[in-house]
Structure formats: C-alpha cells, structure tokens
C-alpha positions, -999 to +999 in steps of 0.1 A: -490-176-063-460-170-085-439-198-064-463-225-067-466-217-106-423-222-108-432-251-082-461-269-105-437-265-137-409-276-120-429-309-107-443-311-144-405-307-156-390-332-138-415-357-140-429-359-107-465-343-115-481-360-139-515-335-145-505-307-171-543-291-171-528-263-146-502-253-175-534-236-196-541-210-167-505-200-159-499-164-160-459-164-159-453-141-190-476-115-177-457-115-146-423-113-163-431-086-185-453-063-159-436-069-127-402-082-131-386-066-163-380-030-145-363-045-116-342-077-131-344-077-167-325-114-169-352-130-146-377-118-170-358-131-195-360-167-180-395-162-166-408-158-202-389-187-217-405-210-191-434-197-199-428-205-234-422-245-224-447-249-200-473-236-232-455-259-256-458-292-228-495-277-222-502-281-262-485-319-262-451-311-273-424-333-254-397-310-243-360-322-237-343-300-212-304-296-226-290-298-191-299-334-184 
C-alpha cells in the first residue's frame, strides 16, 4: 500500500498520471510519523515533506521540483 502511494505521487510528480483525486486519501504523514520515525528518522523526514506536496498539488497548487 505504502509503495503504490510513493508510486501514484511519483506518476503525479512527473507528469505521467494525470488524476490527482487519489492525493485526498493518502495517508503518508501518518505512516512517517507512526511507523517510520523510530527506525529511520531521515526517511520520515522526507516521507512527511512529500506528504506535504502531494496535499499542496491535491489543493491546486503547481509545484516546481528544484532538481529539474
């Protein structure tokens, strides 16, 4: 479940899916926080910031990735 969610933002990311509706029911900063934080702090760390894109890109907001 958690791969296809990195998968489906990934797709959404680099423009090769197009349907964002999936990006409401994500669940990526629960995971990151709950699961991952006690074993690999930096993971959660990125886990939760692309949580935070893929809720900005869910609300409308265009997001320019920096290493393009």
């Amino acid at each position: 479940m958690t791969l296809d969610q990195l998968n489906f933002v990934r797709s959404i990311l680099t423009g090769v899916g197009k349907d964002k509706s999936k990006l409401h029911t994500m669940n990526l900063g629960v995971l990151a926080y709950k699961e991952l934080d006690p074993i690999d702090p930096e993971l959660a760390i990125n886990i939760s910031n692309l949580n935070c894109i893929s809720s900005k890109i869910s609300s409308g907001l265009k997001v320019i990735l920096l290493h393009k």
